[in-house]
C-alpha positions in Angstrom: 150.6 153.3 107.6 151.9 150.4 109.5 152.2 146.8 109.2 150.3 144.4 111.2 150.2 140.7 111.1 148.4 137.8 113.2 149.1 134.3 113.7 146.6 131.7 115.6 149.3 129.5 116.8 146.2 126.7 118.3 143.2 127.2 120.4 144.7 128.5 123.0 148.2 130.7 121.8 148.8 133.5 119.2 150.4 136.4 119.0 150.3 139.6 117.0 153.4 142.6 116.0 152.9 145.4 114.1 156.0 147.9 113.1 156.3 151.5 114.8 156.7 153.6 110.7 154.0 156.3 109.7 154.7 159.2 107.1 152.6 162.3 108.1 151.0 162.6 104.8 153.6 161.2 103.0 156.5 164.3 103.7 157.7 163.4 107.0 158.6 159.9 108.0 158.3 158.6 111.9 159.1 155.7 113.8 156.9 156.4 116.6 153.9 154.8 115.6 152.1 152.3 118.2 149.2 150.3 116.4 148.4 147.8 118.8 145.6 148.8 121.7 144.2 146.1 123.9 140.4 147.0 124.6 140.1 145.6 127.7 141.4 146.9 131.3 142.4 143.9 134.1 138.8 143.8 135.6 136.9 143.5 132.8 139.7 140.8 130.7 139.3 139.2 134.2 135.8 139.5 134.4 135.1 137.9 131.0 137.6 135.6 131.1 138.8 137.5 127.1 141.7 139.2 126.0 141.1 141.4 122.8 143.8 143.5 120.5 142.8 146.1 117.6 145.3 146.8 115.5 145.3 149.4 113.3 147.1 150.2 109.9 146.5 153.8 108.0 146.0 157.0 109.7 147.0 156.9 113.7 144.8 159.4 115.3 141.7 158.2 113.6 142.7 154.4 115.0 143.0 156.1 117.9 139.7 157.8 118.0 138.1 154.2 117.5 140.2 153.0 119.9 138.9 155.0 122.9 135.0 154.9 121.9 135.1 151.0 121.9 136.7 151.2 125.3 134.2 153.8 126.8 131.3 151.5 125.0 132.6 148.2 126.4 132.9 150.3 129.8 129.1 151.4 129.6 128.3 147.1 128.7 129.9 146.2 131.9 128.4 149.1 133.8 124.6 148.1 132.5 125.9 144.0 133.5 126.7 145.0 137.0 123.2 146.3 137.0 122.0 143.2 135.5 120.7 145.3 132.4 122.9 143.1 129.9 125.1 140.4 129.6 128.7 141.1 129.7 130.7 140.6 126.1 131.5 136.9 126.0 133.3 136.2 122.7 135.9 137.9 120.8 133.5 138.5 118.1 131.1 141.0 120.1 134.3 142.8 121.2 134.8 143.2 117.1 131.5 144.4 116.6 131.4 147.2 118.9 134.4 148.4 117.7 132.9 148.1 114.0 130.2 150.3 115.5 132.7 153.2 116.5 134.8 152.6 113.4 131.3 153.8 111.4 130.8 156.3 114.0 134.0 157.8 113.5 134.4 157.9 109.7 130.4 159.2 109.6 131.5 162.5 112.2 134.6 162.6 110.2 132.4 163.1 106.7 129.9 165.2 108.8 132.4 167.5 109.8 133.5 167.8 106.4 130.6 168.4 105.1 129.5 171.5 107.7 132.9 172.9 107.1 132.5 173.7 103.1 129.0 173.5 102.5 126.8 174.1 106.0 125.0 170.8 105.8 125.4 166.8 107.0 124.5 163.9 105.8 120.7 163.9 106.5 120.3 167.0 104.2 122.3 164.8 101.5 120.3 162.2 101.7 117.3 164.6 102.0 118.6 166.7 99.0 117.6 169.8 101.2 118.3 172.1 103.9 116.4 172.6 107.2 116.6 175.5 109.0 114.1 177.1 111.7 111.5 175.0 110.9 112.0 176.0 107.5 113.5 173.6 104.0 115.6 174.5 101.3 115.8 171.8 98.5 119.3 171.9 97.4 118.1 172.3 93.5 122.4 172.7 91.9 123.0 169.2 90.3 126.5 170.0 91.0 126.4 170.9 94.1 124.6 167.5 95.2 127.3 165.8 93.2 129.7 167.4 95.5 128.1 166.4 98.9 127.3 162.7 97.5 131.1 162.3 96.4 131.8 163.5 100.2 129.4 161.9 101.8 130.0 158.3 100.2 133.8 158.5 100.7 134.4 158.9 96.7 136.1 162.5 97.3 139.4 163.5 96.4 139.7 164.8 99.5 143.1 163.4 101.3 142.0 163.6 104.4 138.8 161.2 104.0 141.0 159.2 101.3 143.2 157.9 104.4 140.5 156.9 106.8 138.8 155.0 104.0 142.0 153.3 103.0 142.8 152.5 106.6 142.1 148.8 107.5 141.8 147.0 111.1 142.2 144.0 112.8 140.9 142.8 116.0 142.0 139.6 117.4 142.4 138.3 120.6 141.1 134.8 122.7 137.9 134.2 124.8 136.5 131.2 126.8 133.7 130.2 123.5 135.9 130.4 121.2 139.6 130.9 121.6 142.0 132.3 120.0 140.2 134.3 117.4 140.3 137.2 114.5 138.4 139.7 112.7 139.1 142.0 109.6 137.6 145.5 109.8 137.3 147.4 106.8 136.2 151.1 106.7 135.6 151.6 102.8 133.8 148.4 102.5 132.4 148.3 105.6 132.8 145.2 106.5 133.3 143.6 110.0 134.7 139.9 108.6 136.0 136.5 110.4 139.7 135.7 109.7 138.8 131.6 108.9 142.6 131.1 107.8 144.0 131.4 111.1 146.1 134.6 110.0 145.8 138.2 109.3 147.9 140.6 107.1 146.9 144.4 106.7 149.3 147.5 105.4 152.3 147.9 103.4 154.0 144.6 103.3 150.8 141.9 103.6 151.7 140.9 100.1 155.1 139.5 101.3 154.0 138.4 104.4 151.2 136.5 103.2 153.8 134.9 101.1 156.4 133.9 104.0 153.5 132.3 105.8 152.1 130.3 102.9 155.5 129.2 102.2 155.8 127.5 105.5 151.5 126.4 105.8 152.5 124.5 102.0 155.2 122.2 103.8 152.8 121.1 106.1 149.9 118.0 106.4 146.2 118.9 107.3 146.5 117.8 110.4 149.7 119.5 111.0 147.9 122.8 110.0 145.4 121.8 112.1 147.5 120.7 115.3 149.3 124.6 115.1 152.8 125.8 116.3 154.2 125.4 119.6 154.2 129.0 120.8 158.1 129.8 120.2 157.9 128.9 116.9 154.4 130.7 115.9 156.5 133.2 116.9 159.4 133.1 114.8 157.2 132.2 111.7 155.5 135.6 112.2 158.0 137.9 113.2 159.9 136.3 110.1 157.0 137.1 107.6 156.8 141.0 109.6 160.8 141.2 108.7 160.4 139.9 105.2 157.8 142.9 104.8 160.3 145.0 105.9 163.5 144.1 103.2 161.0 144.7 100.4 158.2 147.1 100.9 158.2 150.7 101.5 156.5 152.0 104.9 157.6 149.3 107.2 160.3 150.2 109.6 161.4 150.3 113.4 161.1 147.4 115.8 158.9 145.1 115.3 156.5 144.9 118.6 154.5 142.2 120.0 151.9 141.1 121.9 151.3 137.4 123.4 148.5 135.6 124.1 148.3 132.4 126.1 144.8 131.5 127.4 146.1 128.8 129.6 147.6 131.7 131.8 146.2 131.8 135.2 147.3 135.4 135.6 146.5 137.9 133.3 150.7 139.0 132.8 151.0 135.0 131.9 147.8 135.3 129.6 148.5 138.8 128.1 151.9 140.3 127.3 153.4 143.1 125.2 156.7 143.1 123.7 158.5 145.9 123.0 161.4 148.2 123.1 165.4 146.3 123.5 163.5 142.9 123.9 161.6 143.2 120.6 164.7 144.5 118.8 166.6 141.7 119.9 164.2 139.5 118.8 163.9 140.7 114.8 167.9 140.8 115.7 167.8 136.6 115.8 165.6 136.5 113.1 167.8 138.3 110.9 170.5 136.1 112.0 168.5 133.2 110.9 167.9 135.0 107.6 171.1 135.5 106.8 172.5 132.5 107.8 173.9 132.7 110.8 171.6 130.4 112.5 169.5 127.9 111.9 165.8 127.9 112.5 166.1 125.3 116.1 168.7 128.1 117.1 166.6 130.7 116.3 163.3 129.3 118.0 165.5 128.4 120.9 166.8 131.8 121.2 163.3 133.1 120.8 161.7 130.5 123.4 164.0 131.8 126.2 164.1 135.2 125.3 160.4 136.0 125.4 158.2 132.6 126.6 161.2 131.7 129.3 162.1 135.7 129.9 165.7 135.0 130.0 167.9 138.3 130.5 168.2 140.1 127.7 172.1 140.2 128.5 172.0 136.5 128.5 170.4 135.8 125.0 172.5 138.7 123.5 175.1 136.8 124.3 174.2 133.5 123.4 173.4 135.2 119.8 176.6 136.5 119.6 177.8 132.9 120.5 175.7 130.6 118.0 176.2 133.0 114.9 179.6 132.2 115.3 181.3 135.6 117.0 180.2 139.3 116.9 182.3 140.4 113.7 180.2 138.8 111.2 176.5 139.2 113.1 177.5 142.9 113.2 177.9 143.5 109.8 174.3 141.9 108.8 172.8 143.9 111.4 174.7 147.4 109.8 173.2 146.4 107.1 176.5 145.2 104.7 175.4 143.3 101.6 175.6 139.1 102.2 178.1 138.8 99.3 180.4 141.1 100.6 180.4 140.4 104.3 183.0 136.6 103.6 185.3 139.3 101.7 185.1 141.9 104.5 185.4 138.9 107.2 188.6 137.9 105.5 190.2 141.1 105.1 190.3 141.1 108.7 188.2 142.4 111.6 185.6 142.9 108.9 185.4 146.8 109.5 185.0 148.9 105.8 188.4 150.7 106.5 189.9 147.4 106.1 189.7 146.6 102.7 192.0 147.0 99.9 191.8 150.2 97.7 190.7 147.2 94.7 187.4 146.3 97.0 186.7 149.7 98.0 186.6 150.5 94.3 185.4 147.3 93.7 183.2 145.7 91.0 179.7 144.7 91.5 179.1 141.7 94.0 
């Protein structure tokens, strides 16, 4: 699984980050996992004047799988366009359908496949209740047999293969010239290719408390603050904040927390499109856990974040200025190790705040 979340910051900005954590069915745990794909190449984002993520929470290689088909079927759109045989995709929304389209593809080969593997048959002869062969039918005449296929064929199967592509949910989101900034919820068991009205998007392990952060900061503000929307900096820090929060209390999240930027305004596709990833993203959930424990307040924070990844400071340069603002390396260290908030004043005072430091009494300690 993985954890991605969207934020519309106004008509023009948003961004989206997603964690890098999958367990191969549920035994081995990985922090490999990339879940964002943009859909477009440069000629045809700069064709259409569109920029379009799908992210992707649940099993990676079928994600994948949808993933290439949308780009092969958006290639074929722009080949029958240059042809003048269609229109180009103009809106966010069309991208989102097509990739609904191989989404159903996908999960119907997947059941298919299935289906010819233990019984010899596809979904036709389901829905058919009989087998065609050489010109010849067989009705399939075992009630439990045709309760078998159905369960396959609908996705109600125990089967724990099928279980995750039905479970897995998608997100596609991105900015065109219609529309702007714009998002759409994909849903494989429910089928349902859906408009994100609120502005933000949630899916995977972890939505619950990111849903949470983010309505805890939409509740302090007006209507027309809501819809005015963030400067892009602090967007920014509201969402990867919400993606961190995810991360201190739900199980599957993990890794760096990677991002991808979207600026319509850009008059170059690296100033309209950007991914975020690696040292730069780390350092980045590195100031929001600053901020979250204290160490900085929220102007630092979206200061730090502003020159870090909209000004692309050095990395060096932030670092430093991190270190700087939380007030020295010995207590930033320690939240980032992952020491306990209560303890950290107690290991600060001790001395240079390392464990060995500490009094046989502490090391023994009580409960903080």
């Amino acid at each position: 699984m993985a954890l991605v979340n969207f934020l519309r910051f106004n008509d023009d900005c948003g961004a989206g980050v997603a964690d890098e954590e999958f367990w191969n069915v549920f035994f081995r745990r990985r922090l490999c996992c990339d879940s964002l794909h943009s859909l477009l190449d440069g000629k045809t984002a700069q064709a259409c004047g569109m920029e379009v993520v799908y992210g992707g929470s649940g099993y990676p290689s079928f994600h994948r799988e949808v993933v290439r088909e949308t780009r092969k079927a958006i290639a074929a759109r722009m080949a029958q366009a240059e042809k003048q045989e269609a229109e180009p995709p103009a809106t966010v929304r069309e991208i989102a359908r097509m990739a609904f389209d191989e989404l159903r593809k996908q999960i119907r080969r997947r059941i298919d496949q299935k289906l010819r593997f233990f019984y010899g048959v596809d979904t036709e002869d389901v829905n058919r209740s009989s087998l065609s062969r050489k010109g010849e039918t067989f009705p399939i005449k075992q009630g439990k047999v045709m309760d078998a296929l159905r369960a396959v064929s609908s996705g109600d199967s125990k089967d724990m293969l099928l279980k995750f592509i039905f479970d897995s949910k998608a997100v596609v989101f991105g900015f065109d010239q219609q529309v702007g900034m714009t998002s759409y919820h994909l849903s494989p068991d429910k089928y349902i290719c859906g408009y994100v009205h609120e502005g933000f998007e949630c899916i995977g392990p972890g939505k619950y408390a990111s849903g949470l952060s983010l309505g805890r900061d939409f509740r302090t503000r007006t209507l027309m603050m809501r819809k005015a929307g963030y400067e892009p900096a602090e967007g920014l820090f509201e969402l990867l904040s919400s993606a961190l929060i995810a991360k201190d209390h739900f199980k599957e999240v993990g890794g760096n927390m990677n991002m991808v930027l979207f600026d319509r305004r850009g008059k170059k596709r690296e100033d309209r499109f950007r991914e975020v990833v690696d040292g730069s993203a780390r350092l980045a959930g590195e100031i929001i856990k600053a901020h979250l424990a204290g160490l900085l307040g929220k102007d630092q924070a979206i200061d730090l974040l502003d020159s870090l990844v909209y000004g692309r400071v050095d990395f060096k340069t932030v670092e430093k200025k991190l270190v700087d603002k939380a007030g020295g390396p010995d207590g930033l260290m320690l939240v980032l190790r992952g020491y306990k908030l209560r303890e950290i004043p107690e290991l600060l005072a001790a001395g240079s705040g390392k464990p060995g430091n500490r009094s046989g009494a502490q090391r023994k300690g009580g409960r903080r």
